[in-house]
C-alpha positions as CSV (number, residue, x, y, z in Angstrom):
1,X,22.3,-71.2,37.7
2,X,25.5,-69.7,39.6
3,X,27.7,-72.4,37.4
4,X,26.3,-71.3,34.2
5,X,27.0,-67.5,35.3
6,X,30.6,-68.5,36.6
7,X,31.2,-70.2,33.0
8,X,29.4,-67.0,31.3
9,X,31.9,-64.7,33.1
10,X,34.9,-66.8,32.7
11,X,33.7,-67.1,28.8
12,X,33.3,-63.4,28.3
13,X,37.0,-62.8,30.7
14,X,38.4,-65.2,28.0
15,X,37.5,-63.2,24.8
16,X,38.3,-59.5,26.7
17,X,41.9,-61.1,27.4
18,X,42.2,-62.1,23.3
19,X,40.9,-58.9,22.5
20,X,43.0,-56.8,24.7
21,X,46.2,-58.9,23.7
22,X,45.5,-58.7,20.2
23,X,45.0,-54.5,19.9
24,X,47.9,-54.2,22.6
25,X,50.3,-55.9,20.0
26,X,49.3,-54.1,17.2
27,X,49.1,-50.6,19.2
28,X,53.3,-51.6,20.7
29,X,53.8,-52.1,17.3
30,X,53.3,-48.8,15.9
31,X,54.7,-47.2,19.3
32,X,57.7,-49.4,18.1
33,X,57.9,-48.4,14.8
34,X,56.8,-44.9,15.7
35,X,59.2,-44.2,18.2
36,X,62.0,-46.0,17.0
37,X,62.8,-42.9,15.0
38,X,63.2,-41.2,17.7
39,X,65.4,-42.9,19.7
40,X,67.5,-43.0,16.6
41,X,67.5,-39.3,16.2
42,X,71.0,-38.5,17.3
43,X,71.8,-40.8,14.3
44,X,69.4,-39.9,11.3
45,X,71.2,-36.4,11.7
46,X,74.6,-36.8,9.7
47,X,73.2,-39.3,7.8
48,X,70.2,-37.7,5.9
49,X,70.9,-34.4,7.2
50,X,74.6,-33.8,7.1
51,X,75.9,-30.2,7.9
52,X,79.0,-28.8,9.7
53,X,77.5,-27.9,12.6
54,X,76.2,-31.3,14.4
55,X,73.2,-29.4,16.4
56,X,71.8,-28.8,13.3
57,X,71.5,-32.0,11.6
58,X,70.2,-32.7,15.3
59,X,67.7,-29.9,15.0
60,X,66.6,-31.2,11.2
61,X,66.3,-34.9,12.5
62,X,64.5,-34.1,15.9
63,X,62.0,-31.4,13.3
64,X,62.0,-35.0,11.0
65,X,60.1,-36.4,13.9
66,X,58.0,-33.6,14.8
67,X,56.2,-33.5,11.4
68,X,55.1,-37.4,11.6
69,X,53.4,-36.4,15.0
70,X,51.8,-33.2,13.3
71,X,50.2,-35.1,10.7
72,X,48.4,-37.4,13.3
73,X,45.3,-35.2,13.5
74,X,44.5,-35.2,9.7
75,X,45.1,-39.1,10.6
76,X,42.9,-38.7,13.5
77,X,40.4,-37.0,11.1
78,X,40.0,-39.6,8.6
79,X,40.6,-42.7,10.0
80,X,38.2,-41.5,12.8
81,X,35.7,-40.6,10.9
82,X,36.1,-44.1,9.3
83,X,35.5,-45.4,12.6
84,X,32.4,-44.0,13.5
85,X,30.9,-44.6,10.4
86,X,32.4,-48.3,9.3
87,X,33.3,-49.8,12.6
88,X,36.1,-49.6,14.3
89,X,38.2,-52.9,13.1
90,X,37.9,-52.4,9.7
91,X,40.2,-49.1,10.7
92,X,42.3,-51.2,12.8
93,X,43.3,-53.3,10.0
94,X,44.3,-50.3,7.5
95,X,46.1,-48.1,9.8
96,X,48.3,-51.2,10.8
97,X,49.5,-52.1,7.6
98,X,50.3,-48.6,6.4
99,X,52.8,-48.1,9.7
100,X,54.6,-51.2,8.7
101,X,54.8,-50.9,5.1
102,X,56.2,-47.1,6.1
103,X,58.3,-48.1,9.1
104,X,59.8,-51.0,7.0
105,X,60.5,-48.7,4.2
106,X,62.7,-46.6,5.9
107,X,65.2,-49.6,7.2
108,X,65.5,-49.6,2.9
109,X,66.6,-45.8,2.0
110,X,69.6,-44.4,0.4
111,X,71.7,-41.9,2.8
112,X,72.1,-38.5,1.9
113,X,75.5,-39.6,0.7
114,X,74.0,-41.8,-1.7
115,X,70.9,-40.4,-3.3
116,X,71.5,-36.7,-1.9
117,X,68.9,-34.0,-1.3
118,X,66.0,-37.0,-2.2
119,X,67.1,-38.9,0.8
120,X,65.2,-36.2,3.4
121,X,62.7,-36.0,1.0
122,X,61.5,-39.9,1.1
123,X,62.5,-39.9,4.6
124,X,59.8,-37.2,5.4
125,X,57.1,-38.7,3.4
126,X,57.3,-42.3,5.1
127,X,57.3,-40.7,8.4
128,X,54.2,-38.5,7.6
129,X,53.0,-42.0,6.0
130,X,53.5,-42.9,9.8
131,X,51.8,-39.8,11.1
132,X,49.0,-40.5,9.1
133,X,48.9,-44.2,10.8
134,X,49.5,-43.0,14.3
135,X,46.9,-40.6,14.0
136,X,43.6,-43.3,13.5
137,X,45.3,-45.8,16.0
138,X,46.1,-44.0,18.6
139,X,42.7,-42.9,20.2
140,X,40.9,-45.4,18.4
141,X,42.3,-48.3,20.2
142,X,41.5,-46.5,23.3
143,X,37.7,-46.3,22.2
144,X,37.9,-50.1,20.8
145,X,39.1,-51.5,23.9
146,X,37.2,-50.1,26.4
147,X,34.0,-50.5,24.1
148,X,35.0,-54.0,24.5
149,X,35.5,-54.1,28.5
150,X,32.2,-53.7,30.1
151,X,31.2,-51.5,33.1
152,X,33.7,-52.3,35.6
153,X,36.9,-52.1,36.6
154,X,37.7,-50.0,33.0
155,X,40.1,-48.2,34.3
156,X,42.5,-51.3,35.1
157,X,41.6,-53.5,32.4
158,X,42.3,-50.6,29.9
159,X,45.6,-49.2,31.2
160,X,47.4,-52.1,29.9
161,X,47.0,-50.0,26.4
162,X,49.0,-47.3,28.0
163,X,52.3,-49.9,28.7
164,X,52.6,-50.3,24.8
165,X,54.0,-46.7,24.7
166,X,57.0,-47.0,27.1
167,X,57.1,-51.1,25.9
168,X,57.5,-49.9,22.4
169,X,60.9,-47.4,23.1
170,X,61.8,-50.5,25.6
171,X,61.9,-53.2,23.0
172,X,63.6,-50.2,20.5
173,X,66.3,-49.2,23.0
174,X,67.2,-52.1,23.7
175,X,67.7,-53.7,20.3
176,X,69.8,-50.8,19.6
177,X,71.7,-51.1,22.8
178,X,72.2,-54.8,21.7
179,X,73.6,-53.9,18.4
180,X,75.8,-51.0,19.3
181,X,77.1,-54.0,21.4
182,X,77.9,-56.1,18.7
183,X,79.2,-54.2,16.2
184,X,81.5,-51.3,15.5
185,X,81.0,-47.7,15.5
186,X,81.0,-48.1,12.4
187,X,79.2,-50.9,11.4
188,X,76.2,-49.7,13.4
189,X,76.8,-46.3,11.3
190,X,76.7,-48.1,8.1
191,X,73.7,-50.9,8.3
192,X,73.6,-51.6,11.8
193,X,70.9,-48.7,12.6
194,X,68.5,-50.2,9.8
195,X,67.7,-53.3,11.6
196,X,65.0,-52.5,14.3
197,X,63.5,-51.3,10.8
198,X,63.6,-54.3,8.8
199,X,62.4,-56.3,12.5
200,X,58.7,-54.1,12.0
201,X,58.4,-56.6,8.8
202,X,58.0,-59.9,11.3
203,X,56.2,-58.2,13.6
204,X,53.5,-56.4,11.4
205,X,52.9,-59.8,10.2
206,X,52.0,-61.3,13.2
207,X,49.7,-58.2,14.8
208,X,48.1,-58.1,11.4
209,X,47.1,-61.9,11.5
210,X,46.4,-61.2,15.3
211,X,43.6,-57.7,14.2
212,X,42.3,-60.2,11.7
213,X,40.4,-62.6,14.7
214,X,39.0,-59.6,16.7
215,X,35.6,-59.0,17.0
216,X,33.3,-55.1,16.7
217,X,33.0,-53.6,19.6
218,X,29.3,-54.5,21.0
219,X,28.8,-50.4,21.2
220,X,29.4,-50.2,17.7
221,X,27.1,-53.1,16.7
222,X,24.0,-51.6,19.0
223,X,24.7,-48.2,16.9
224,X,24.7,-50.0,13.8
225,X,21.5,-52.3,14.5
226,X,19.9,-48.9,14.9
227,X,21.1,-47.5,11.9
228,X,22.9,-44.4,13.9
229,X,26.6,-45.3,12.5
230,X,27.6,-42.4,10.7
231,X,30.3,-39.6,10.6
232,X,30.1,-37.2,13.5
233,X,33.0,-35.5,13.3
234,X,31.0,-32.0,12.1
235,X,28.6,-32.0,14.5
236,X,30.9,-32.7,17.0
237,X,32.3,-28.7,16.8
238,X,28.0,-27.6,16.4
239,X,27.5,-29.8,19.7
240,X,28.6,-27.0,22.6
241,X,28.5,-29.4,25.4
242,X,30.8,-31.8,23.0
243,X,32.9,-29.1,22.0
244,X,34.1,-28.3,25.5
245,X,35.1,-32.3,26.3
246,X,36.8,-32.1,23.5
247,X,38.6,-29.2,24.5
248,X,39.2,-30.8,28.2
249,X,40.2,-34.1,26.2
250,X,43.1,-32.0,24.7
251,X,44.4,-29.4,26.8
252,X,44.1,-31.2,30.4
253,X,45.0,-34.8,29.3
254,X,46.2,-35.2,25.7
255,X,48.5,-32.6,25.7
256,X,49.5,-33.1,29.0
257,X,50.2,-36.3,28.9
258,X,51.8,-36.4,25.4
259,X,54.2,-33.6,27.3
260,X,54.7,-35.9,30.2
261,X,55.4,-38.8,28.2
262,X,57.6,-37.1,25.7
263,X,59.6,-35.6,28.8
264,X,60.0,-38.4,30.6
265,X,60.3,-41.3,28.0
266,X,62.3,-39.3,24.7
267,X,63.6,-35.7,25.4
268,X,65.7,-37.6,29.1
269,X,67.5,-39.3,26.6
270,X,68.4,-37.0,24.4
271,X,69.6,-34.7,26.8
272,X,71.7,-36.7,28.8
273,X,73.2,-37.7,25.2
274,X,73.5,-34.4,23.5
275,X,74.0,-31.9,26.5
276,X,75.2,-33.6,29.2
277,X,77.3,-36.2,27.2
278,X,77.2,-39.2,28.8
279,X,78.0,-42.1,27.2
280,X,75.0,-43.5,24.9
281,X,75.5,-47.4,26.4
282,X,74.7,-45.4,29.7
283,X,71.7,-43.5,28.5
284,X,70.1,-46.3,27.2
285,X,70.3,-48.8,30.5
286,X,68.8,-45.2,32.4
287,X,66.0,-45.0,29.5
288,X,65.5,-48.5,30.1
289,X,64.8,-48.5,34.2
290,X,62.9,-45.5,33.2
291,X,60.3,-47.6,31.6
292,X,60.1,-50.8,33.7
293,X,59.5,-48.3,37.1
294,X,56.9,-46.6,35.0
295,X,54.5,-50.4,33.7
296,X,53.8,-50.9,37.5
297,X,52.9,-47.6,38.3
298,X,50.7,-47.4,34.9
299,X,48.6,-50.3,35.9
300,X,48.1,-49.4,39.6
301,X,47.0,-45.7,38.7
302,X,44.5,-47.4,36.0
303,X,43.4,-49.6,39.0
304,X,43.5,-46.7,41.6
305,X,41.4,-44.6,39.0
306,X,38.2,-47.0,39.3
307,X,38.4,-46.6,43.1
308,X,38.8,-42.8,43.9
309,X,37.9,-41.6,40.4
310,X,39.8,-40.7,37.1
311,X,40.0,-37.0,38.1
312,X,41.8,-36.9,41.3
313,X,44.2,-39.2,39.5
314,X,45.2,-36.8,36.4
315,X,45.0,-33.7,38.6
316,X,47.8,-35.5,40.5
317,X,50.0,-36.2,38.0
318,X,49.5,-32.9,36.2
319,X,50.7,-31.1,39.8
320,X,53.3,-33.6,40.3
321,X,54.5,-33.0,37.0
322,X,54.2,-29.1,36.9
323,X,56.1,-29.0,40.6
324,X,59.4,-31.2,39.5
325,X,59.8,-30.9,35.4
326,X,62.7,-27.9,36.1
327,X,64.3,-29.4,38.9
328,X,64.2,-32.7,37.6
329,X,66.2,-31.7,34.8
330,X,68.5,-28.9,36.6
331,X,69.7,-32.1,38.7
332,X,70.5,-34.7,36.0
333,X,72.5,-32.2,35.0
334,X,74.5,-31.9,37.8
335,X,74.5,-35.3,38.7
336,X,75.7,-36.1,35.2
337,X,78.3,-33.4,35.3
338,X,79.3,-35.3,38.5
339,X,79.6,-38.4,37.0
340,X,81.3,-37.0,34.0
341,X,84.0,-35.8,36.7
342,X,84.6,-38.7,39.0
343,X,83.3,-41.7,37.6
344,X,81.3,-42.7,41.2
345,X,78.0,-45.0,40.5
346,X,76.2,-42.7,43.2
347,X,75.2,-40.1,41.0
348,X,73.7,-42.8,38.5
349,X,71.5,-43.9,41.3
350,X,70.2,-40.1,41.8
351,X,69.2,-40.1,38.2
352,X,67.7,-43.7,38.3
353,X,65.6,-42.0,41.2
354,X,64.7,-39.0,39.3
355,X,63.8,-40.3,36.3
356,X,61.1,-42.9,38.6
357,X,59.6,-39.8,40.3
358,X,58.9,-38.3,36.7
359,X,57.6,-41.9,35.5
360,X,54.8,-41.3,38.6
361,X,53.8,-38.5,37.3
362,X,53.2,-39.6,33.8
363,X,51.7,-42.6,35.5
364,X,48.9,-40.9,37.4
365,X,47.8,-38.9,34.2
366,X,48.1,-42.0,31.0
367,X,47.1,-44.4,33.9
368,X,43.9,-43.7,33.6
369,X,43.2,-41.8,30.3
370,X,42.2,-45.4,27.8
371,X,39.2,-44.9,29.6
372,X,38.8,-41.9,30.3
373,X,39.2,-40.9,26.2
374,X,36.2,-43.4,25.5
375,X,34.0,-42.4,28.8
376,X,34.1,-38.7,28.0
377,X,31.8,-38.8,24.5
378,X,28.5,-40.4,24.1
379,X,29.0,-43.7,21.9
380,X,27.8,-42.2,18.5
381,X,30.6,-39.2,18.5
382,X,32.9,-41.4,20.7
383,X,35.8,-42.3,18.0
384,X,35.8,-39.0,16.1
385,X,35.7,-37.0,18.9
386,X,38.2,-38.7,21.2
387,X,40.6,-39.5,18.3
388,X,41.1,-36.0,16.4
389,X,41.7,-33.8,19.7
390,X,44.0,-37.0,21.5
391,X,46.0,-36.6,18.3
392,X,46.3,-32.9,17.2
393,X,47.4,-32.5,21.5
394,X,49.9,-35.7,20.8
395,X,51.1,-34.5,17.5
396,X,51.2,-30.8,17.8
397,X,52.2,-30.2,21.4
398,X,53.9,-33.8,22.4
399,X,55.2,-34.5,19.0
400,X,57.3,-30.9,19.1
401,X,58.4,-30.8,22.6
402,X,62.0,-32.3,21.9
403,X,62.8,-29.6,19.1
404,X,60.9,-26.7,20.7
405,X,62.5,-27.1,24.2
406,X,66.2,-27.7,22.0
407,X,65.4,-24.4,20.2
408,X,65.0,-22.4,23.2
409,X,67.7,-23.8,24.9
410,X,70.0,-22.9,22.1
411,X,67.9,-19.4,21.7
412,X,69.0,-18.3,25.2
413,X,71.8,-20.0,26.0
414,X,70.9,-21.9,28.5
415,X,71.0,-26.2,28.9
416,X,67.0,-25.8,30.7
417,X,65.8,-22.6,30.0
418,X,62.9,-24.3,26.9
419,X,61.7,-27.1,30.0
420,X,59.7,-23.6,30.8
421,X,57.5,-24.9,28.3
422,X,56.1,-27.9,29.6
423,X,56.2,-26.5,33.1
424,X,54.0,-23.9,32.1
425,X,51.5,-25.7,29.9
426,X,51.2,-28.0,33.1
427,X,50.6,-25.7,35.6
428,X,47.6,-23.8,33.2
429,X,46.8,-27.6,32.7
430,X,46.1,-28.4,36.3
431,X,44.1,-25.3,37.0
432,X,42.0,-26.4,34.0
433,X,41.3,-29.8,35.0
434,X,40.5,-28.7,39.6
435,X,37.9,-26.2,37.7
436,X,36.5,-28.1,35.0
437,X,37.3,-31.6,34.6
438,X,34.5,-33.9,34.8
439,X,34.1,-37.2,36.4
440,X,33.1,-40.3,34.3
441,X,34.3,-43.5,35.7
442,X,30.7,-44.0,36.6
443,X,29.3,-43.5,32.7
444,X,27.6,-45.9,31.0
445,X,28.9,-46.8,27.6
446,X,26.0,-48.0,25.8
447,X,24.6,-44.0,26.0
């Protein structure tokens, strides 16, 4: 008897390890495609949005980016809708294709100095084409998978999801630091930016022949059985006690998060590059120790989660994050000022440091929020309410954070006068979460 449960458990171990692989591939690749824009932002400017004054083709290319996050909850909406009412692969499957036949169409536009004023035009409506994608992915793989990995341990086993974020603007920034190595200014200028692009091709094909072997969740299949598959997403707002997670869901850890992860993991970047001016080459190695400090940390704050609780986790990070956003910032500047001045590597390792110390606290909140997305809602609401709020927080107060923050910097005059923002929203965050967060690393997911 204890062999055939050992071989039972190693069976089942087995398929959760295909299953996770197979949605973490697909989810890095629309994180890849996704956010491959915006680590090209500084270059989309004078070519589809020329103008004398560089800041404002910067402006137009970072608001490019923010309307492909702003269309993810109408994404969110339909797709996970779709989801609660058709299963969750069959979702999967559609929202996959239509990132990569978008991502992969803009490594084939026309420049502004080609087509003219139609060049921002189709560049707009294939990255709302991703928006739309983004928007019945992400959230919906966080319900898929941990539908998919049992009662214990969720926490770890699902936090892997959260790696495909930071992965995806690894594998991007370093293929663009790779060919800024090989080619000239401007080579790189002319072709050499379309080729992370045209890479999405190869890649959708393989996470698309990957999402074609996975299985419906279990949960999804017990719903179905009982003929309680259907569309929640209007009774969702009817439902009081519903309405209110869903609320938690997106002030205290969607839109926190998404503000963490856009601080720490895209707006960095561009301000060393833009405002403090060091050298891209530079930037990119920074951005790139960024995210290899933060997988570790990801994974042990998932694990952590199961042992003290998901809470005390995201109320960390949330403090953390709220406590060190301004000074973070206030000294990468002056550490890059210092390095700007006198060449020493000593400042570079004050930034490395700085930039792991935000990493932790986006850590301690995405660490553990896979699960905590799916534990929150009862199975039958689970992927229309998770998806649309996880989304409208990612795409309407993430998705912005780069241009807002660049506005009121340029508003008042002032290099870290818009990080107010996200320092604010955090602190309100926190207070949020201490009074009314639940607890749910204990929930059953069958109920």
């Amino acid at each position: 008897m204890n062999n055939i449960n050992h071989l039972e458990t190693r069976k089942k171990s087995r398929s959760y390890r295909k299953i996770a692989i197979a949605t973490c591939f697909g989810t890095f690749l629309e994180w890849y495609d996704f956010l491959t824009f915006a680590t090209l932002a500084v270059v989309f400017g004078p070519l589809f949005f020329p103008s004398n004054d560089p800041t404002s083709g910067l402006l137009a290319s970072l608001a490019t980016f923010g309307v492909g996050m702003v269309v993810r909850p109408i994404g969110a909406a339909l797709f996970g809708s779709m989801g609660d009412h058709i299963g969750r692969k069959p979702v999967f499957m559609l929202t996959i294709a239509l990132m990569g036949i978008a991502t992969v169409g803009v490594g084939f536009l026309p420049t502004y100095q080609q087509i003219g004023i139609w060049a921002p035009i189709l560049l707009v409506s294939l990255r709302l084409l991703q928006g739309l994608s983004a928007g019945g992915e992400i959230g919906g793989n966080a319900v898929y998978l941990t539908e998919h990995a049992g009662e214990t341990n969720r926490g770890f086993k699902t936090s892997f999801l959260q790696l495909m974020g930071p992965l995806g603007i690894l594998a991007s920034t370093m293929q663009i630091a790779v060919l800024q190595h090989w080619l000239t200014p401007e080579e790189f200028q002319s072709w050499g930016w379309r080729v992370p692009f045209w890479v999405s091709f190869a890649l959708l094909a393989i996470a698309f022949q990957a999402r074609r072997a996975l299985e419906e969740t279990p949960v999804f299949l017990d719903l179905k059985s009982n003929q309680k598959a259907k569309s929640h997403l209007a009774h969702n707002f009817k439902d009081p006690e519903i309405r209110k997670k869903m609320f938690l869901l997106f002030f205290c850890i969607s839109s926190s998060g998404a503000i963490l992860f856009f601080c720490v993991q895209v707006y960095t970047a561009i301000f060393l590059k833009t405002t403090i001016k060091l050298p891209a080459q530079l930037v990119d190695e920074l951005s790139i120790w960024a995210t290899i400090a933060l997988l570790p940390l990801t994974v042990f704050a998932g694990w952590l989660s199961d042992r003290i609780g998901r809470k005390p986790m995201i109320v960390s990070g949330l403090v953390l994050g709220a406590l060190f956003i301004q000074p973070a910032f206030l000294m990468l500047e002056s550490f890059g000022n210092q390095y700007i001045q006198t060449g020493n590597q000593i400042p570079m390792l004050a930034i490395g440091l700085i930039l792991s110390v935000l990493s932790l606290a986006l850590a301690f909140v995405v660490g553990p929020q896979t699960a905590y997305l799916a534990e929150l809602f009862p199975a039958k609401n689970r992927n229309s309410a998770a998806t649309l709020p996880h989304n409208l927080a990612a795409g309407w107060i993430g998705g912005l954070l780069p241009f807002i923050v660049t506005w009121i910097n340029q508003h008042w005059n002032n290099n870290t006068a818009g990080l107010w923002y996200p320092t604010i929203f955090l602190g309100l965050a926190t207070l949020m979460a201490i009074m009314h967060l639940p607890e749910t690393n204990k929930n059953n997911m069958l109920h």
